[in-house]
C-alpha positions as CSV (number, residue, x, y, z in Angstrom):
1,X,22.0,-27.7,-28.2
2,X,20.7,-31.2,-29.9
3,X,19.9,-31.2,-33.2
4,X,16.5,-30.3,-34.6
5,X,14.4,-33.8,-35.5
6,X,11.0,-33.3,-37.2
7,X,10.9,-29.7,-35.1
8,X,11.9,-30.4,-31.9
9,X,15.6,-29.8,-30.0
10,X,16.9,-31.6,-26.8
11,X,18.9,-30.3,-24.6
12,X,20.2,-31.8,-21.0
13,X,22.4,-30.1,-18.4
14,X,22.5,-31.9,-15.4
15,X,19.2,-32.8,-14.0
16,X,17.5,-30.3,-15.9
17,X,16.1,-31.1,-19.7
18,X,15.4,-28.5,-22.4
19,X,12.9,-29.2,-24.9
20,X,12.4,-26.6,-27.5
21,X,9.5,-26.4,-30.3
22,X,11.9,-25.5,-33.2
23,X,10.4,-23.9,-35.9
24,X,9.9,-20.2,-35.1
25,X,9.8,-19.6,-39.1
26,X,6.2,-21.2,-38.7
27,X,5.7,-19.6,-35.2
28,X,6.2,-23.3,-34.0
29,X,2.9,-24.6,-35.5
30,X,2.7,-28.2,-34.9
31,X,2.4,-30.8,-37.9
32,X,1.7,-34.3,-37.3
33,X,5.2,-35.5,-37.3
34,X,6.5,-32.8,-34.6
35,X,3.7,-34.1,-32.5
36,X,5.0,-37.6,-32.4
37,X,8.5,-36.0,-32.1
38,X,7.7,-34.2,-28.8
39,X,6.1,-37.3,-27.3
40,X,8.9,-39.2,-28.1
41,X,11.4,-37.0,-26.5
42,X,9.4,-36.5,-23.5
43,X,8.9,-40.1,-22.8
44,X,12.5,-40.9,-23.4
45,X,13.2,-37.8,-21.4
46,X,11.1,-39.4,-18.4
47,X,12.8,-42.7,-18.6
48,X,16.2,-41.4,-18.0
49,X,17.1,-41.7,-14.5
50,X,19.3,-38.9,-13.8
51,X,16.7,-36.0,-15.5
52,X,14.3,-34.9,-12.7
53,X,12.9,-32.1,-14.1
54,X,11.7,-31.3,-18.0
55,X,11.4,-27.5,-19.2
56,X,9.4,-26.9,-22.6
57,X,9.6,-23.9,-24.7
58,X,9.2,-22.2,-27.9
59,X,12.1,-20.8,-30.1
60,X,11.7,-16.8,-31.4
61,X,8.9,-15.2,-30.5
62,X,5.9,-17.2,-29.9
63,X,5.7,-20.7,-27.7
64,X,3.0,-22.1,-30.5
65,X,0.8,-20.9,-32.9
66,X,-1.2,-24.5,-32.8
67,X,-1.8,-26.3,-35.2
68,X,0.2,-25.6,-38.2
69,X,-2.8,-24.3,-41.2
70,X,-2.7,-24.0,-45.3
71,X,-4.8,-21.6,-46.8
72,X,-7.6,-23.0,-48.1
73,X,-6.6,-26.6,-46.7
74,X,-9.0,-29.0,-45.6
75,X,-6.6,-29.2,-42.2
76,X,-8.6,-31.3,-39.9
77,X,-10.8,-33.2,-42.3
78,X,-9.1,-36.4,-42.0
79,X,-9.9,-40.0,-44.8
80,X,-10.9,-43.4,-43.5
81,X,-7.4,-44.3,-43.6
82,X,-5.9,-41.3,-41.9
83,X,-8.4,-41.6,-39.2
84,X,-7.3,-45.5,-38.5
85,X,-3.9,-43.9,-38.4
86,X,-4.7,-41.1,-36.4
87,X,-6.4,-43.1,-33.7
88,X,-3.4,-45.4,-33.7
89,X,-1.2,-42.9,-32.9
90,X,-3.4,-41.6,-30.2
91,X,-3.9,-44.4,-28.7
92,X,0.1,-45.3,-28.4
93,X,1.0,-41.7,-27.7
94,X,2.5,-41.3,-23.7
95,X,0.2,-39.4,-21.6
96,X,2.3,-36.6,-19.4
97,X,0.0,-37.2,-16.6
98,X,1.6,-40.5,-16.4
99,X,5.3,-39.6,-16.8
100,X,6.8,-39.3,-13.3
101,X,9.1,-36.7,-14.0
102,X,7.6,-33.2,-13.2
103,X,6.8,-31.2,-17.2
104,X,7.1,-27.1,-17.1
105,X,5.6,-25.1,-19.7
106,X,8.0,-21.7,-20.5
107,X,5.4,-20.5,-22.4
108,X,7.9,-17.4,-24.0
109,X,5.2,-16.3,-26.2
110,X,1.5,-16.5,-27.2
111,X,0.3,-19.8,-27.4
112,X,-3.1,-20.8,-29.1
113,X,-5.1,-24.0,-30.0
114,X,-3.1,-26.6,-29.9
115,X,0.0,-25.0,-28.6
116,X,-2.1,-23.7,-25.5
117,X,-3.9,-27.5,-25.0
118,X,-0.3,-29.2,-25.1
119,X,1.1,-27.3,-22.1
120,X,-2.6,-27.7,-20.3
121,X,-1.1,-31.7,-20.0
122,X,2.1,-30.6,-18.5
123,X,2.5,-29.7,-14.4
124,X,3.5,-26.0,-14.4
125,X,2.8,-23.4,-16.4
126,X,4.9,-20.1,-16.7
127,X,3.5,-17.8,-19.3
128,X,5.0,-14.2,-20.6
129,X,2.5,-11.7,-18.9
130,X,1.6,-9.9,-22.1
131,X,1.4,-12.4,-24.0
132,X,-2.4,-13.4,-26.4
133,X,-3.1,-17.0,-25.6
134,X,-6.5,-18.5,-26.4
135,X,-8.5,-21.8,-26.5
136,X,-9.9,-20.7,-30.3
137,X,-11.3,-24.0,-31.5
138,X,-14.8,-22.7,-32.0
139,X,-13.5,-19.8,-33.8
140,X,-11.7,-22.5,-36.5
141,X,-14.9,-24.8,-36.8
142,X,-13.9,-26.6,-34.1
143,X,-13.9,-28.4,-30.3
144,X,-11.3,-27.9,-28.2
145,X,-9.3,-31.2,-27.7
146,X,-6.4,-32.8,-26.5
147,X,-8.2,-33.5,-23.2
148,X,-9.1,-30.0,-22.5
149,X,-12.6,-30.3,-22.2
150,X,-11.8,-32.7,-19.0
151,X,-8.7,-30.4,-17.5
152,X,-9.4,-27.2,-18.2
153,X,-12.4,-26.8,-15.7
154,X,-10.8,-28.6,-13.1
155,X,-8.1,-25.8,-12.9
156,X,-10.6,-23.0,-13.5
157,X,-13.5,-23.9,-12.7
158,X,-16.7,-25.0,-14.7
159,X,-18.1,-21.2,-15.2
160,X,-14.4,-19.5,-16.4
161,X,-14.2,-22.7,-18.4
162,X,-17.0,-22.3,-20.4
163,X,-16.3,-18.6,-21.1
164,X,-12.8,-19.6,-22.8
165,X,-13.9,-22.6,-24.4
166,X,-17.2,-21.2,-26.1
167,X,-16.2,-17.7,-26.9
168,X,-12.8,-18.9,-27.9
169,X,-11.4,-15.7,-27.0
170,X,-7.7,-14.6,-26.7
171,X,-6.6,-13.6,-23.3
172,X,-3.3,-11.5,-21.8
173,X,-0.6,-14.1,-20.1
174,X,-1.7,-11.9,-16.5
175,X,-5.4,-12.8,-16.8
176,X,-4.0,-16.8,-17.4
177,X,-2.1,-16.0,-13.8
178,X,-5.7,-14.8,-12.0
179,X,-7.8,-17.5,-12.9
180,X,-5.4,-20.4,-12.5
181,X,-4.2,-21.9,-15.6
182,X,-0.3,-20.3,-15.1
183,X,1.4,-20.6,-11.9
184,X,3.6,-17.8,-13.0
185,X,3.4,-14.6,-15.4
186,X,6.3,-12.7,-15.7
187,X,8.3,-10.3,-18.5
188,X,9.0,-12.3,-21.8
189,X,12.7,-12.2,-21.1
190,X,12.5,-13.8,-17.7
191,X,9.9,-16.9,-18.8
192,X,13.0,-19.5,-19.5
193,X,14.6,-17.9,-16.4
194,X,11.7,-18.5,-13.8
195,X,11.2,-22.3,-15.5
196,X,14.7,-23.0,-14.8
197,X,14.5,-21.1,-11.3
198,X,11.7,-23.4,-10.2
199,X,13.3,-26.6,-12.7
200,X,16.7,-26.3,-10.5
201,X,14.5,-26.2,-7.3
202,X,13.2,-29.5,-7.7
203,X,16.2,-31.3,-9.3
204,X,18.3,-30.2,-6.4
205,X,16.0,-30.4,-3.0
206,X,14.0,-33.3,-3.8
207,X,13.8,-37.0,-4.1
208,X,13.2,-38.2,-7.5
209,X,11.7,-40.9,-6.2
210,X,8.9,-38.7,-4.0
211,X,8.5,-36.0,-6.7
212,X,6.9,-38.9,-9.3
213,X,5.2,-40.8,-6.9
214,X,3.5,-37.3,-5.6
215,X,2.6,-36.3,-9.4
216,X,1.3,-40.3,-10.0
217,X,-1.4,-39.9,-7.5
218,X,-2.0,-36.5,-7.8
219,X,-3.4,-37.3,-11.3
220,X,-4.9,-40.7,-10.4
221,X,-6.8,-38.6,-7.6
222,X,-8.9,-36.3,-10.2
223,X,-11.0,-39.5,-11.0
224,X,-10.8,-40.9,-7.6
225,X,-14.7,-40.4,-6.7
226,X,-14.5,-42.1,-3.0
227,X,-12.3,-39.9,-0.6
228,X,-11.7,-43.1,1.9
229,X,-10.4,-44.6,-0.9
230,X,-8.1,-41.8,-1.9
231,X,-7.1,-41.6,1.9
232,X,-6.4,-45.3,1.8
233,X,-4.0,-45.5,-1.2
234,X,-2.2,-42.5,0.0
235,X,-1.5,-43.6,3.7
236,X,-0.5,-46.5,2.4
237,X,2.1,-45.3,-0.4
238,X,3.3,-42.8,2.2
239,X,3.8,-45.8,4.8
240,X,6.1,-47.2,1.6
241,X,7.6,-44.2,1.0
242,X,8.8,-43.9,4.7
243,X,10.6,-47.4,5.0
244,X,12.6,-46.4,1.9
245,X,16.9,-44.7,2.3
246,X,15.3,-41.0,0.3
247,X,13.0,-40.8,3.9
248,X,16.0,-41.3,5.7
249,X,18.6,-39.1,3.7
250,X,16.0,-36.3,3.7
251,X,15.9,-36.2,7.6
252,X,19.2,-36.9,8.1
253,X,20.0,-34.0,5.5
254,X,18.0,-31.9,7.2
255,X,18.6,-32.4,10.6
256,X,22.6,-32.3,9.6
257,X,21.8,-28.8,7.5
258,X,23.8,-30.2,4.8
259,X,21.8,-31.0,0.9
260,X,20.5,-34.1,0.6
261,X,21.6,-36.9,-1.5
262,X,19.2,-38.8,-2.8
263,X,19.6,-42.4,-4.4
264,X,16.3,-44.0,-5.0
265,X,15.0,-44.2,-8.2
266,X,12.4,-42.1,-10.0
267,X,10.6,-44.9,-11.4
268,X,10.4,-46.6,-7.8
269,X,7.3,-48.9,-8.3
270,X,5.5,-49.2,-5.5
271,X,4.4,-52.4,-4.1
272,X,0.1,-53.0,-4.2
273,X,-1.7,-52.6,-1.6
274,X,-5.2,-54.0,-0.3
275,X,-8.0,-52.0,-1.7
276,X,-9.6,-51.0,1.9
277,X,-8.2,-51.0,5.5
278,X,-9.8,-54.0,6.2
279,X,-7.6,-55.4,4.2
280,X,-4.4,-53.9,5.6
């Protein structure tokens, strides 16, 4: 296990990196400084060649209780100069949508607020089934953030959405499972377990190379508006993909019944392309 910095612990084995929220005597409440911490790791994390998959998960019992509160604290009511700072940071801070390496929430316990809209960035989510988790924004005063308002009824829906997001109600880690925001619920003790299960499953049957450039435009399609556009730049990044040794290790691999090995990088860039067929 890598030491704790500012909250957060790193550990690789193999292909496979653990992060762990690290401060279950504060049921892993975030404070400014463990935000930038996490960020940090996971974009360090996604710049290392040989980690192809990223698990994220909460020491003791709960995965986050959000935002880390003082009684009687004016917690979100930031000065001129904080906000200037603030909005630096924001800006600057790495965006998981645009890390290539796949990002898999082990949500271990209840999550809330800030710990819940965290994991909402990341590509998987495996929550404990009886687990409280909650978008309770409007119940502190207020919005939900952290790009929520854009995500959340995009994996929902609009009309489940607003229920969770206005009411701010807490819901069980099962109900997460039925209306799309997990893609696992499961006992407490087997959370870590099933993240690993499915972290292990990519890391070892995959091309690094494939796995980012399918989560890349994955993302860049959600504010694609023109599907013949979207069609274009996928045919032509899967015409790329094809010429490169990972197309032909995974046949051969296949075809031979033997695991593949792959070898081209996970931070491949991809050549540009003309904008329409026309210009092929």
């Amino acid at each position: 296990m890598g030491s704790c910095i500012n909250g957060i612990s790193v550990e690789v084995n193999g292909h496979v990196a653990t992060v762990w929220l690290d401060r279950p005597d504060r049921g892993n409440g975030f404070v400014s400084a463990m935000q930038v911490e996490l960020h940090k790791q996971l974009r360090a994390l996604d710049e290392t060649d040989s980690v192809r998959a990223i698990v994220v998960t909460g020491r003791g019992k709960f995965f986050s209780t959000g935002a880390d509160l003082e009684p009687g604290g004016s917690n979100f009511a930031f000065s001129p100069e904080q906000h200037a700072s603030a909005r630096i940071m924001m800006r600057d801070r790495p965006r998981p949508w645009q890390m290539r390496t796949p990002i898999i929430g082990a949500l271990n316990g209840s999550a809330v607020g800030l710990g819940l809209t965290f994991p909402l960035q990341w590509d998987i989510r495996i929550v404990n089934e009886s687990a409280k988790y909650g978008f309770v924004f409007t119940r502190r005063g207020l919005i939900p953030e952290q790009n929520s308002l854009w995500l959340l009824p995009r994996l929902v829906g609009m009309s489940t959405a607003m229920e969770l997001l206005l009411t701010g109600r807490l819901f069980s880690g099962s109900e997460a499972l039925r209306m799309g925001l997990a893609t696992y619920a499961v006992p407490a003790a087997e959370v870590l377990e099933r993240a690993y299960l499915v972290a292990e499953s990519i890391s070892t049957h995959t091309s690094p190379s494939a796995v980012g450039l399918t989560k890349t435009l994955a993302y860049e399609m959600l504010r694609e508006p023109d599907r013949e556009s979207a069609f274009h730049k996928e045919w032509e990044t899967f015409r790329w993909a094809g010429r490169q040794p990972d197309s032909t290790e995974g046949v051969a691999s296949f075809i031979e019944k033997r695991a593949p090995e792959f070898t081209d990088p996970k931070l491949a860039s991809v050549p540009q392309s003309g904008s329409s067929w026309s210009e092929a």
